[in-house]
Each structure stands twice: as C-alpha cells, then as structure tokens.
KENUFI-148504 format. One record per residue (C-alpha): residue number from 1; residue in three letters; z, x, y. Coordinates in steps of 0.1 Angstrom, whole numbers. Each point is the difference from the previous one (the first is absolute). Layout:
BEGIN
+------+------+-------+-------+-------+
| bagu | mimi |    pz |    px |    py |
+------+------+-------+-------+-------+
|  NUM |  ALA |     Z |     X |     Y |
...
+------+------+-------+-------+-------+
//
This chain:
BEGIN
+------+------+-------+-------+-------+
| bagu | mimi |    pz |    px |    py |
+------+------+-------+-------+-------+
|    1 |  UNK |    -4 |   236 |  -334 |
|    2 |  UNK |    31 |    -7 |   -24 |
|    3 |  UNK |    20 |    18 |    25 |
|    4 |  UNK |   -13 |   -14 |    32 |
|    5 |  UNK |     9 |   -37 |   -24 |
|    6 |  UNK |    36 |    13 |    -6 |
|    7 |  UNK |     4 |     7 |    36 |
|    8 |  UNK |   -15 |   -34 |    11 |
|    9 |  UNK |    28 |   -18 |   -21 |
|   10 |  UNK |    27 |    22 |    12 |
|   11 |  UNK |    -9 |   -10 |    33 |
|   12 |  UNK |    -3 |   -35 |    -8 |
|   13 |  UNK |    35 |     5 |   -14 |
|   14 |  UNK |    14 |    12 |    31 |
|   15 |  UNK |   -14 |   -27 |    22 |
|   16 |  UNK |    15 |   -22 |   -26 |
|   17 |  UNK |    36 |    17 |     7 |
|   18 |  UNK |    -6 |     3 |    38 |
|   19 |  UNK |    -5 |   -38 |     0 |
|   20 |  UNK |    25 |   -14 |   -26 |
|   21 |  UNK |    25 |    21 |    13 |
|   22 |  UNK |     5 |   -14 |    32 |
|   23 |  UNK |     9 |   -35 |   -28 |
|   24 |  UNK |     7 |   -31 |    13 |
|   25 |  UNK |     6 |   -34 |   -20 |
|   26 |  UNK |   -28 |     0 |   -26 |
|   27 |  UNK |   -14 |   -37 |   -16 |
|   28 |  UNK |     6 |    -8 |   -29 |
|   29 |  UNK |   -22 |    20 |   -25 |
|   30 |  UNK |    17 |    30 |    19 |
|   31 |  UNK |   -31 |     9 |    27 |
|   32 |  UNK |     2 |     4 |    37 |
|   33 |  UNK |   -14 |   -36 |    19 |
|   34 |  UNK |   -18 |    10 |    30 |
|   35 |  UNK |   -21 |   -28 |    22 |
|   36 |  UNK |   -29 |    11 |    28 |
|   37 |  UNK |   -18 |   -22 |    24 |
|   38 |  UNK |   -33 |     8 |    17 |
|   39 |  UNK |   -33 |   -15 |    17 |
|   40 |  UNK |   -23 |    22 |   -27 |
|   41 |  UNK |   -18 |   -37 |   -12 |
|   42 |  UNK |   -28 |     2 |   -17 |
|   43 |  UNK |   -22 |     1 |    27 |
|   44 |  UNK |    17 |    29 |    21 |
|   45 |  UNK |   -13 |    33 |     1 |
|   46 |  UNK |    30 |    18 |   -10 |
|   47 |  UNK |     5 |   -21 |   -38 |
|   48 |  UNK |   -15 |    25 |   -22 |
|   49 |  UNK |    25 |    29 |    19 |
|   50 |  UNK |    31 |   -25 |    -8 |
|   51 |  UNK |   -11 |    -5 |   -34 |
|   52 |  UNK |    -8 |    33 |    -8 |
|   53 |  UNK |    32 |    12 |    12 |
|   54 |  UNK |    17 |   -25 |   -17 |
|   55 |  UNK |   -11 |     9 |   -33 |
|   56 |  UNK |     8 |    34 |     5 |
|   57 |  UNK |    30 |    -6 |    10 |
|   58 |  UNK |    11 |   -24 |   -30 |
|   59 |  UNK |   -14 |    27 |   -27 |
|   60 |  UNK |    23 |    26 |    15 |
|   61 |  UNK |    31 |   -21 |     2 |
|   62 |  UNK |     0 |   -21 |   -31 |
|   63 |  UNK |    36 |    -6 |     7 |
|   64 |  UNK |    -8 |   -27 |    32 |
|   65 |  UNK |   -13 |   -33 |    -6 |
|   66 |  UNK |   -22 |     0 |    32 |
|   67 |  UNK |   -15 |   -35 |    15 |
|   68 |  UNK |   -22 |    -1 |    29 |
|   69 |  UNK |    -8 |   -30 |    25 |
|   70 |  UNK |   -32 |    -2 |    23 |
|   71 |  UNK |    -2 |   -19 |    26 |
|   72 |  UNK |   -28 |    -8 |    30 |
|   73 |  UNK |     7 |    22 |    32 |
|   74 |  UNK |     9 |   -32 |    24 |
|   75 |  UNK |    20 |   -18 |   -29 |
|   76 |  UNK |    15 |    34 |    -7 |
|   77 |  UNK |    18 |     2 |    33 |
|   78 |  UNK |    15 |   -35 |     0 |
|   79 |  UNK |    14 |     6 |   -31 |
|   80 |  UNK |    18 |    36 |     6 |
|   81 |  UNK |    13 |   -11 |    28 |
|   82 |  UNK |    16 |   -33 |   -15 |
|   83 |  UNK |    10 |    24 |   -28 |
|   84 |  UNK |    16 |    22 |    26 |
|   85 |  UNK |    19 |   -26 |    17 |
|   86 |  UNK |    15 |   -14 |   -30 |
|   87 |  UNK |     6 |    32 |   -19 |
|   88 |  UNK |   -24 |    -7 |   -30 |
|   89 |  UNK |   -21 |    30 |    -1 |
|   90 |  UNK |   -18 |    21 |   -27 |
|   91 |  UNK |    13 |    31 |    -7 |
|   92 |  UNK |   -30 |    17 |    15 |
|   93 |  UNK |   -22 |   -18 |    28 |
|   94 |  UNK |   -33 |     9 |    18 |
|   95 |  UNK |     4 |     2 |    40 |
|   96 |  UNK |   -14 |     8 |    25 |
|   97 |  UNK |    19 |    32 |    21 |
|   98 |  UNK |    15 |    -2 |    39 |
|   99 |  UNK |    12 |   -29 |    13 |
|  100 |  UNK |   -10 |   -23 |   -34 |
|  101 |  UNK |    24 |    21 |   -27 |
|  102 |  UNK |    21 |     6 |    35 |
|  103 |  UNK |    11 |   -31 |     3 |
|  104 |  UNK |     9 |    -4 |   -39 |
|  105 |  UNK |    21 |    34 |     4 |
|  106 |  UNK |    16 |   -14 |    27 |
|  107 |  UNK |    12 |   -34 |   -18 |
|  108 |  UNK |    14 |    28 |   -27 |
|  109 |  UNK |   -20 |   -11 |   -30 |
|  110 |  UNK |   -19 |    38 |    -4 |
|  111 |  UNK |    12 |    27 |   -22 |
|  112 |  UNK |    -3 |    33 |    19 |
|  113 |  UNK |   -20 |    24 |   -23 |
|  114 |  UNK |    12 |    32 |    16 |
|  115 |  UNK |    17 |    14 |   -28 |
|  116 |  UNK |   -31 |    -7 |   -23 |
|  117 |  UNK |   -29 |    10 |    26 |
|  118 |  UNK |    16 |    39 |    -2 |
|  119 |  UNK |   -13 |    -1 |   -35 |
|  120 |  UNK |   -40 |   -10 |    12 |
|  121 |  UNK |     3 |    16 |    35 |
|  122 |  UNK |   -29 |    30 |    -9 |
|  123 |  UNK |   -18 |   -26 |   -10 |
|  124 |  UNK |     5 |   -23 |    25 |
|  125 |  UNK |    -3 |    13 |    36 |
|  126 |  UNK |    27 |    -9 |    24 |
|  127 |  UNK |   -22 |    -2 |    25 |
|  128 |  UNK |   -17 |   -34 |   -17 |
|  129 |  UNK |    34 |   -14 |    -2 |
|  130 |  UNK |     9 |    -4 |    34 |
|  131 |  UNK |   -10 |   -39 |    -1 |
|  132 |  UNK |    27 |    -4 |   -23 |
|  133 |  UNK |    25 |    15 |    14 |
|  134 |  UNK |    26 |   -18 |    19 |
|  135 |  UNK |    35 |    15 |    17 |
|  136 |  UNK |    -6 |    32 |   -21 |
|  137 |  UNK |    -4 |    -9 |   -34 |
|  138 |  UNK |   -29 |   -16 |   -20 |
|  139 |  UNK |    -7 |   -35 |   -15 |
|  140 |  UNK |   -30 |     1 |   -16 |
|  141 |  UNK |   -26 |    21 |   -17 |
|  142 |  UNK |   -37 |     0 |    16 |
|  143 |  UNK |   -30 |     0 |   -25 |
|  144 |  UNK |   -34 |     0 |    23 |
|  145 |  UNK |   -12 |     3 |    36 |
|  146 |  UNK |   -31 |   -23 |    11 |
|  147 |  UNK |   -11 |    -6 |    34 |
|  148 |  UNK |   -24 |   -26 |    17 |
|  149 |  UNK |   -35 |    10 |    -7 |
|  150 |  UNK |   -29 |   -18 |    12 |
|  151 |  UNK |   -25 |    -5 |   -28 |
|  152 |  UNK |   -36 |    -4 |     6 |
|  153 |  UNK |   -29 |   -10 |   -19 |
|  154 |  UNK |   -27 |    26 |     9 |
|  155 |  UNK |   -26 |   -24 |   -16 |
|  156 |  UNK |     3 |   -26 |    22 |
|  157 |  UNK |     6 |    25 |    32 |
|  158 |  UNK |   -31 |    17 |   -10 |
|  159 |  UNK |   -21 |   -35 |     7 |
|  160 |  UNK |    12 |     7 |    37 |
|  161 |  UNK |   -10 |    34 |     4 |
|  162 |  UNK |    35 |    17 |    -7 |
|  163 |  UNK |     3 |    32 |   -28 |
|  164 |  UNK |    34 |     6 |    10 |
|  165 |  UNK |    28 |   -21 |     4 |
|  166 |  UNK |     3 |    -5 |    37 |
|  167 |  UNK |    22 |    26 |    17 |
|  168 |  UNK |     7 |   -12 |    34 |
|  169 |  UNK |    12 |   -35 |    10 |
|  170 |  UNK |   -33 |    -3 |    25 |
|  171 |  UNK |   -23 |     9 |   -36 |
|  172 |  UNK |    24 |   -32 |   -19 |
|  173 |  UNK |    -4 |   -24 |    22 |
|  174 |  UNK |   -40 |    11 |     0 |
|  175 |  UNK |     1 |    -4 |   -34 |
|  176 |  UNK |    17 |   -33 |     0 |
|  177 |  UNK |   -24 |   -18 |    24 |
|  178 |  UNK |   -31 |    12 |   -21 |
|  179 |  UNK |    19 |   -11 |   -31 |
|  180 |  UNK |     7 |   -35 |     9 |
|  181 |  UNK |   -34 |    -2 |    18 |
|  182 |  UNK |    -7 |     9 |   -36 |
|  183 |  UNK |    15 |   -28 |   -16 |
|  184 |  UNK |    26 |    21 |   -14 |
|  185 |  UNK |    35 |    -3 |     0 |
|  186 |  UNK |    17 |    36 |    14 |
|  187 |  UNK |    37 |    -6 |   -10 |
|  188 |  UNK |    18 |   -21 |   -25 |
|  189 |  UNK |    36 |    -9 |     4 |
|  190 |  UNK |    25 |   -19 |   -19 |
|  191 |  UNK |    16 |   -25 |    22 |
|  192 |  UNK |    22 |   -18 |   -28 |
|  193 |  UNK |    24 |    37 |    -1 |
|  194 |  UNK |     8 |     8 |    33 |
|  195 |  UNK |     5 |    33 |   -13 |
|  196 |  UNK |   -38 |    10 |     0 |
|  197 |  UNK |    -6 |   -14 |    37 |
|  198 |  UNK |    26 |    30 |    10 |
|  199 |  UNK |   -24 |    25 |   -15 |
|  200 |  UNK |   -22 |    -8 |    22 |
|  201 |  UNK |    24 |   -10 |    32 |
|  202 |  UNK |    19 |    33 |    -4 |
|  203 |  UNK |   -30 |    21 |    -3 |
|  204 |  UNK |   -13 |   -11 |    29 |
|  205 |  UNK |    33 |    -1 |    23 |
|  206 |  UNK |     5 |    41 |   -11 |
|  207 |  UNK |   -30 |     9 |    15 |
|  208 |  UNK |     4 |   -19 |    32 |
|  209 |  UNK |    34 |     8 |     6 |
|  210 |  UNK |     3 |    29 |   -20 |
|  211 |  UNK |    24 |     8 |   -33 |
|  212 |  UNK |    29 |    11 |    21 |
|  213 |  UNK |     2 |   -35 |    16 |
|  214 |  UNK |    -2 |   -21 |   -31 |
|  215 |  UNK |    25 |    21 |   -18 |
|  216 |  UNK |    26 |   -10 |    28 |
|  217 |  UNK |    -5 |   -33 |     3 |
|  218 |  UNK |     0 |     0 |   -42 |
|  219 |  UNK |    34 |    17 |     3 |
|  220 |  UNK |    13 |   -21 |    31 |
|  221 |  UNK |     0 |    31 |    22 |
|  222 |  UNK |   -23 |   -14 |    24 |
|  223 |  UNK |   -11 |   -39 |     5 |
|  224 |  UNK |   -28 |   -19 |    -8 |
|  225 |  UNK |    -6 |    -6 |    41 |
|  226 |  UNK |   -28 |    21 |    -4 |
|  227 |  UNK |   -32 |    -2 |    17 |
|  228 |  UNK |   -21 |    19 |   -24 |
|  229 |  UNK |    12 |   -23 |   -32 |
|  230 |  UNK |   -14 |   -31 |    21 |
|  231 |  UNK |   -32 |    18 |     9 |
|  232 |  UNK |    -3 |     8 |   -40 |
|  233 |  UNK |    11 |   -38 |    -7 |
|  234 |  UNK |   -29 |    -7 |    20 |
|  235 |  UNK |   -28 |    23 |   -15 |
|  236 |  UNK |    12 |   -13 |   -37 |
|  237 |  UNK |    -5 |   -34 |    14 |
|  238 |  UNK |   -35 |    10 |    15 |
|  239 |  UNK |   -16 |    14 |   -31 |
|  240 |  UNK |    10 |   -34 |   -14 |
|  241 |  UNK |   -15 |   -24 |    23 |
|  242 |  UNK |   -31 |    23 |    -3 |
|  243 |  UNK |     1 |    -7 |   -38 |
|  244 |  UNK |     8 |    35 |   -10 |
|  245 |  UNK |    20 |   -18 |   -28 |
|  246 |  UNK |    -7 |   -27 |   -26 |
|  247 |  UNK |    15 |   -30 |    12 |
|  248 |  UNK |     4 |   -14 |   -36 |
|  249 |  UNK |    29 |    31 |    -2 |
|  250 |  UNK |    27 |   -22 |    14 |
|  251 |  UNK |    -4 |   -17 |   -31 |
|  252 |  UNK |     2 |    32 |   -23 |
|  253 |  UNK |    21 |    18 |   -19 |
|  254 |  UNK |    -2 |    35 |     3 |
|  255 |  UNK |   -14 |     6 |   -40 |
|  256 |  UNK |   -28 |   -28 |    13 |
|  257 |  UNK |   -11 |    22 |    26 |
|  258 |  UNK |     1 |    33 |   -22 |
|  259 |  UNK |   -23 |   -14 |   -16 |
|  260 |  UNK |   -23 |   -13 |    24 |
|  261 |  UNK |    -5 |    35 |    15 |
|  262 |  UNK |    -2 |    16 |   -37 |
|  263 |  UNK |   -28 |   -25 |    -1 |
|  264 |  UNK |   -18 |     7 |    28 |
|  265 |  UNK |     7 |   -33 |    24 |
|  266 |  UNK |    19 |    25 |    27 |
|  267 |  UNK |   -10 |    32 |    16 |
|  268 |  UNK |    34 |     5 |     6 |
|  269 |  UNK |    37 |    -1 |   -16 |
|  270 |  UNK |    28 |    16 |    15 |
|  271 |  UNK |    32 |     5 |   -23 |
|  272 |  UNK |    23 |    21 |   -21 |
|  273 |  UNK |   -13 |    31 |   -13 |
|  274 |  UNK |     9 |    -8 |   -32 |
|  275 |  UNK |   -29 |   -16 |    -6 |
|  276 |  UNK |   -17 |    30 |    -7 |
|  277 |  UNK |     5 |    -7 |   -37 |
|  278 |  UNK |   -16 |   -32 |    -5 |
|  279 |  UNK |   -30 |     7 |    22 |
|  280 |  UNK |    -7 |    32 |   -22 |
|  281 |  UNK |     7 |   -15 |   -31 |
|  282 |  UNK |   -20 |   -22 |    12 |
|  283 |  UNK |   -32 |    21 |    10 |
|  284 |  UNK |    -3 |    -7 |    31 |
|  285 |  UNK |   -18 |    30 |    13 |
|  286 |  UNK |   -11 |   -12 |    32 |
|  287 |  UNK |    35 |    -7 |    13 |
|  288 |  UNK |    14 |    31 |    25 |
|  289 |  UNK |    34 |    -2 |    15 |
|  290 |  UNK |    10 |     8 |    37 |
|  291 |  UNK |    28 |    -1 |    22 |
|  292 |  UNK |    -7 |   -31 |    33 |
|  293 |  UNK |   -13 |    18 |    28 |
|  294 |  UNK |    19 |    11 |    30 |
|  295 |  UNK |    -3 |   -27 |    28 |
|  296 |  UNK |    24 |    14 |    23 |
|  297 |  UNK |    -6 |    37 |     5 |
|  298 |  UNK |    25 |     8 |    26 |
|  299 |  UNK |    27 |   -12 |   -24 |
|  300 |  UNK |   -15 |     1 |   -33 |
|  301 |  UNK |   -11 |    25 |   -22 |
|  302 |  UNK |   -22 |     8 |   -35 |
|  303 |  UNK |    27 |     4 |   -25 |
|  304 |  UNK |    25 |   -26 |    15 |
|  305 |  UNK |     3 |   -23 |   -35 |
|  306 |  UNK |    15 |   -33 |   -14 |
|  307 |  UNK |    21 |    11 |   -35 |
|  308 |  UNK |    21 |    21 |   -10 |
|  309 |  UNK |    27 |     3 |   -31 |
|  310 |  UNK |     9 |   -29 |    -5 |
|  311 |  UNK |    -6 |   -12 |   -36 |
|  312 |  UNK |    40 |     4 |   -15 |
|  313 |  UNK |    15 |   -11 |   -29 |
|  314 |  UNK |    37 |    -5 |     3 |
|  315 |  UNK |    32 |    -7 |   -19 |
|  316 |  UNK |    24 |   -32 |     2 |
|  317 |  UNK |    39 |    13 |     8 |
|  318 |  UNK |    13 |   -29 |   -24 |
|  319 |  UNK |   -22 |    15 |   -24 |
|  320 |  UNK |    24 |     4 |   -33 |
|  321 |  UNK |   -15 |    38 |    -6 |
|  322 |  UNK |   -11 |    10 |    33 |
|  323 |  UNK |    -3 |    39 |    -7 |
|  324 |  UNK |   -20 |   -10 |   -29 |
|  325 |  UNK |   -23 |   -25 |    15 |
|  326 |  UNK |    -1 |    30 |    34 |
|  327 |  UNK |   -12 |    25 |   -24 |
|  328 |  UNK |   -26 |   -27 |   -19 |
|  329 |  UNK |   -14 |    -3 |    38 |
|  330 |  UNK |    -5 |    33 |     4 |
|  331 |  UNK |   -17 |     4 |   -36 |
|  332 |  UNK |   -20 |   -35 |     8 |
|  333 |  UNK |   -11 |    11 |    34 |
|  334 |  UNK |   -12 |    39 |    -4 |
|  335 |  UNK |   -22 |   -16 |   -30 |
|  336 |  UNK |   -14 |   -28 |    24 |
|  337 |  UNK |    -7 |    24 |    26 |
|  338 |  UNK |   -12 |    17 |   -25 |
|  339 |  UNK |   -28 |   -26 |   -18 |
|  340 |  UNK |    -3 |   -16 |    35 |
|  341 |  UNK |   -13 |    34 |    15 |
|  342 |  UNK |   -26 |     1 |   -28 |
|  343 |  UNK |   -12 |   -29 |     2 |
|  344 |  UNK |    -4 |    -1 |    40 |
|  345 |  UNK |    28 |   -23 |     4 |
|  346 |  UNK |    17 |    22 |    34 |
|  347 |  UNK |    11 |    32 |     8 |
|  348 |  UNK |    27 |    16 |   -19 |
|  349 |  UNK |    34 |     3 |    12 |
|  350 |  UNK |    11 |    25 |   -31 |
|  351 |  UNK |   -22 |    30 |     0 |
|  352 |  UNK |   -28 |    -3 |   -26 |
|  353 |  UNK |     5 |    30 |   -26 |
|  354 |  UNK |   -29 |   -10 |   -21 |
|  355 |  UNK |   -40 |    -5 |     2 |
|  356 |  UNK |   -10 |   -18 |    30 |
|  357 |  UNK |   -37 |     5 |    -4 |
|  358 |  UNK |    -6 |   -33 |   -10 |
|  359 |  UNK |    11 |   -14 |    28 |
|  360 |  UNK |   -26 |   -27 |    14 |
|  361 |  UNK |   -19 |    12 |    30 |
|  362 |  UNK |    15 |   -31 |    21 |
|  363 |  UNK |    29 |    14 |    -6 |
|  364 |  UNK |    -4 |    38 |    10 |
|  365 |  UNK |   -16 |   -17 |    30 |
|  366 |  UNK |    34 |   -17 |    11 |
|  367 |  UNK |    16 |    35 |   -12 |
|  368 |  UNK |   -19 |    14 |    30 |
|  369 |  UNK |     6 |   -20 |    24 |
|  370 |  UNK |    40 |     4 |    -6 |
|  371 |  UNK |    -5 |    36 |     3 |
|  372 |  UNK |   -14 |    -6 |    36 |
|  373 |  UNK |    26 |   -24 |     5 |
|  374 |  UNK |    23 |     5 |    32 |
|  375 |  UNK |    25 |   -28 |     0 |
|  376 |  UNK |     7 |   -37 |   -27 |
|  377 |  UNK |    10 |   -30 |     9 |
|  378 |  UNK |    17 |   -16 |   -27 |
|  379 |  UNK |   -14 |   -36 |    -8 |
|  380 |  UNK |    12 |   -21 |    27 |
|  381 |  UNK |    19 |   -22 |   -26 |
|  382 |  UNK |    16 |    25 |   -18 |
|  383 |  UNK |    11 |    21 |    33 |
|  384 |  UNK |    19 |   -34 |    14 |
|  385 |  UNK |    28 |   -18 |   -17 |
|  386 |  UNK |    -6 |   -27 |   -21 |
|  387 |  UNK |     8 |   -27 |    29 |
|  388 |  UNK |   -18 |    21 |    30 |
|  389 |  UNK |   -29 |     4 |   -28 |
|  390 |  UNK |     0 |   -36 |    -4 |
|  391 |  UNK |    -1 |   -16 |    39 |
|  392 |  UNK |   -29 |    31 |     2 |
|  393 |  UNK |   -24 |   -15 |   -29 |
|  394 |  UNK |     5 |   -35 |    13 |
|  395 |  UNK |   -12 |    12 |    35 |
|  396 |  UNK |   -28 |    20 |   -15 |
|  397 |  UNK |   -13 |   -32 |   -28 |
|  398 |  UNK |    -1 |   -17 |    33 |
|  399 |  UNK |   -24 |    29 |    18 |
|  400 |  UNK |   -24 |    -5 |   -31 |
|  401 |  UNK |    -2 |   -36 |     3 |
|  402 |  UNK |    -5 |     3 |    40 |
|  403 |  UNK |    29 |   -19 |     8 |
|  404 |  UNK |    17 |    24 |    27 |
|  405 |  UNK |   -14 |    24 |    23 |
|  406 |  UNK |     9 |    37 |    -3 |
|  407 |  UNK |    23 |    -5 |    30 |
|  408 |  UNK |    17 |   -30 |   -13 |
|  409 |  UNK |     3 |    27 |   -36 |
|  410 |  UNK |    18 |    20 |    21 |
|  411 |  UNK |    20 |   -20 |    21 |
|  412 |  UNK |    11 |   -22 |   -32 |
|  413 |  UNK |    12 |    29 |   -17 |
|  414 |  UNK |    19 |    17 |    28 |
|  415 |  UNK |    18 |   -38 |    -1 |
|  416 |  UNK |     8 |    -4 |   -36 |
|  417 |  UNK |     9 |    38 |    -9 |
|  418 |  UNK |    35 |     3 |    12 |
+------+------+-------+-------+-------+
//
C-alpha cells in the first residue's frame, strides 16, 4: 500500500510537471488562471460528471486556480457565439462538434490540439474524432456520444394493451389513438427550445427519407426541395392535430416536460439519451427506451439514428497558456466521459478501462441499439452552421405551432439558405 501511495504522488508529480511546464503568465500568488464555460446547470444531467471531474482535476494540479461557469443550453449558445465574435472567450469552452465548433475554427479563435491529442490517442479513438476534425487537424476533444431515444412509460402503455414499446410505425400510431381515446397524453414536447421539437422533426424525416438524405441536405450536398421532408413535415403535423402531443408544451421548457413524463402525465418523451441518468436515479422502472419506428421502408432502415459525438470541450486560441489549458481539456474531458458513462449520462467517446457493471439498464439499452446502428445523423443544429442552423429552427418553431405547411417548410428554406 505505501508503495502503491509513493507511486500515486510521483504520478501526481509528473502531471504537475507535464502541466506547469508548458508555463504561461501565472497570477499573482504564482498559479496558473484557467476559465471554462459549459451548459452542466444544476438541472442537467451531465453536472455531477463536470463536478466530479473538476475536483479531480484540481486535487491533481494544485498549481491552477481553476473557475468554472454554467450556463442554460439556449443562453449558452448566444453567449459563445458573442464571445466568439468579439474575442472574449474562456480558455476552455463546451461545443458542440461539425459545423457549430466549425464555424468558430474558421473565424480562427480554436487552438488545434494535435500536438497534445498524440499523448491520449490509445485512449481516445480516432475514429470518435472525426466530428472534430476540420482541414486535417483537430479542434476539440469529444467526451460522450448520445443519440435520440424515444422513452416510454410502459405503465401507461400497458392501460392500452401494449407490453412492448411499439415497434412498427402502424403498432405507434395504434397505440396513440387508444391512448388519447384514453385520456392520455402520448408525447410531450417543449415548444419554448426549439431544440427539442427537432428531436422529434428529425426523427421522423430519417425514416421517411432515409439517413443518407438528411445527412446531405445537413451538409448542403443536396437541397431541402425534397418531397419526402414535406411528406414528414406533414405526418409531424398530423400526430399533432390528432393530439398526439400536449398542447400546453408550446408553453414549456424542456426540464417542465421532463418532469411531466417522470411523473406520469405522458406516455411518451422523445429526447437525448442522456437522460438515462436522471430517470434511473430516479427509479423509474417502468420507463424502456427505443429508437422511432421506420415509416419509410424503401428508404429507411432499423439502425438509421439521430446523435452521434458531439459533446466537445474546446480551447480559446487567445487563450494566454493554450497547451496548458489543451492538456486540462483532455484531463477534464476523459474524467467526464468518464463519471458521465457511470452515471448513464451517453456513450463514451474514450474507451472505458474500468468497471462498467454498474451501468444503469437504460443505458446498456441505448448501448445496444448503437451496436446495431448503421448510419448517425448528427443533431440537425449542430451539423449546420450557426446561421443555416438558425433560419432551420425558426422554420421548424413555426411547424410546431402550425403556422406553415410542410411544403411551405420546404420551400421557405430552399429560399432563405443561400
């Protein structure tokens, strides 16, 4: 034990080193300043993974003073982005990979971690940094993977004869109808962050027009004149006028209807699979998790999923010790994938070399439906630069609110996106 201690501190020692080394202007009683910025609030899923990681990270490296800012997702992205724009950023920043840290790469305001991923590369698969990659080198360093799962509450399907979560699009809308004939609400959706209508929207466009198709227009390979995207439009709009969803949800924010369906009012909820943690911790034992059916069969397929990488933190080029603050990233990350992983927060990006057998059963659900996966889309949001993102989630607030038709979706957005 006394020598497994003496190697503990020499290792602590090193990382010390490793870290100081790379210097930097120091404050004033001598330490290392380094700033971070992230959307772990209180309420998210992932806060106990950031604070966990945190701690570990500021008993190994005494020699930082380390502060931490977190702020709500929507808020979040207003505020890197102004941050960006006027060069005011953190030294290290959460983001969101593709086209969202793309555009900030672009604008030169990322450090390139090359020369500091060679140290974590075992660890840390190249293969999960591909999202972060842009004109051969990489920008940012992925934590989790989570994808759209569609959560249902096997108490209340039970009450309409299902044991299973429906697994064709025929058996959902069966389900529906006898729910709502039921008096019970199928889906709850936040209509106050545009951001959980695409869960839905996206879901149901990739298997209608398949994940091929909404990959390309994401990327601007291929336009959004599509007749299959209208068609979708139009079956998102359907399940609404049929009262599929609770029309109080325009209202809501999305932690309001998180806990409406923790508490029973929908049969329903379709969002990130990071929600695996708070449902277990939780005990919800009658919640199951699914992907959406296939609606399209001739173009869609089981296995065709929303997600991907995409979780990132990432490091501010006017930072005053970027190789330090690069290397903190990579420490801060590997232990949120870490603590995240445990706690049924995502996926991991870094491969897991410790005990995963408590890993919630929600979880090793959404594990097994990745391994059968056959193609991601990355959140529609995320794939799409930040102003192509933005003309996209005002079109799509106005398909929740039944202002526009799925034709006039598509036909305003092949207009506005240049």
């Amino acid at each position: 034990k006394k020598m497994k201690k003496l190697l503990a501190a020499l290792l602590a020692g090193v990382m010390v080193v490793s870290l100081a080394a790379c210097g930097g202007k120091a404050s004033e009683d001598g330490k290392t300043d380094l700033t971070m910025w992230c959307i772990a609030t209180e309420s998210d899923s992932n806060r106990h993974s950031y604070e966990a990681s945190i701690a570990d990270f500021e008993a190994a490296h005494p020699e930082i003073n380390f502060t931490w800012e977190a702020i709500e997702n929507e808020a979040y992205k207003t505020k890197i982005k102004a941050a960006v724009s006027a060069n005011e950023m953190p030294d290290i920043f959460f983001t969101w990979s593709c086209a969202f840290l793309g555009d900030f790469v672009s604008a030169g305001r990322v450090y390139c971690v090359d020369d500091v991923y060679a140290t974590y590369k075992n660890e840390l698969p190249e293969v999960m940094m591909g999202n972060v990659k842009y004109d051969g080198k990489y920008y940012g360093v992925p934590m989790t993977m989570n994808i759209v799962g569609m959560f249902a509450n096997m108490d209340l399907l039970a009450e309409v004869g299902y044991n299973e979560v429906p697994a064709t699009y025929d058996e959902l809308i069966d389900c529906c109808d006898k729910l709502v004939a039921k008096g019970i609400i199928p889906f709850g959706c936040s209509g106050k962050e545009t951001w959980c209508v695409t869960e839905y929207l996206e879901s149901i466009i990739e298997k209608t027009a398949g994940a091929t198709a909404l990959n390309d227009i994401f990327a601007g390979r291929a336009s959004w004149d599509n007749a299959d995207v209208a068609k979708a439009v139009g079956i998102f709009q359907e399940m609404i006028e049929k009262e599929y969803f609770d029309p109080n949800g325009i209202a809501l924010s999305n932690d309001e209807v998180k806990a409406n369906f923790m508490a029973g009012k929908y049969a329903f909820y379709m969002n990130g699979t990071w929600n695996c943690a708070d449902f277990a911790k939780a005990g919800l034992d009658f919640v199951k998790v699914s992907e959406f059916p296939v609606i399209d069969s001739s173009k869609s397929q089981l296995g065709e999923l929303i997600g991907g990488p995409s979780d990132t933190l990432a490091v501010a080029a006017g930072s005053k010790n970027p190789e330090v603050a690069a290397k903190a990233a990579f420490e801060l990350a590997k232990g949120i994938c870490h603590y995240g992983y445990l706690d049924g927060c995502g996926l991991p990006a870094w491969t897991p070399n410790y005990d995963t057998s408590s890993v919630n059963p929600l979880t090793q659900s959404v594990s097994e439906i990745c391994a059968n996966a056959s193609q991601y889309v990355l959140f529609g949001d995320t794939a799409m630069s930040a102003d192509t993102a933005q003309i996209y989630l005002d079109y799509v607030a106005k398909i929740y609110s039944s202002e526009i038709s799925g034709q006039e979706f598509v036909d305003g957005l092949v207009k506005d996106i240049k």
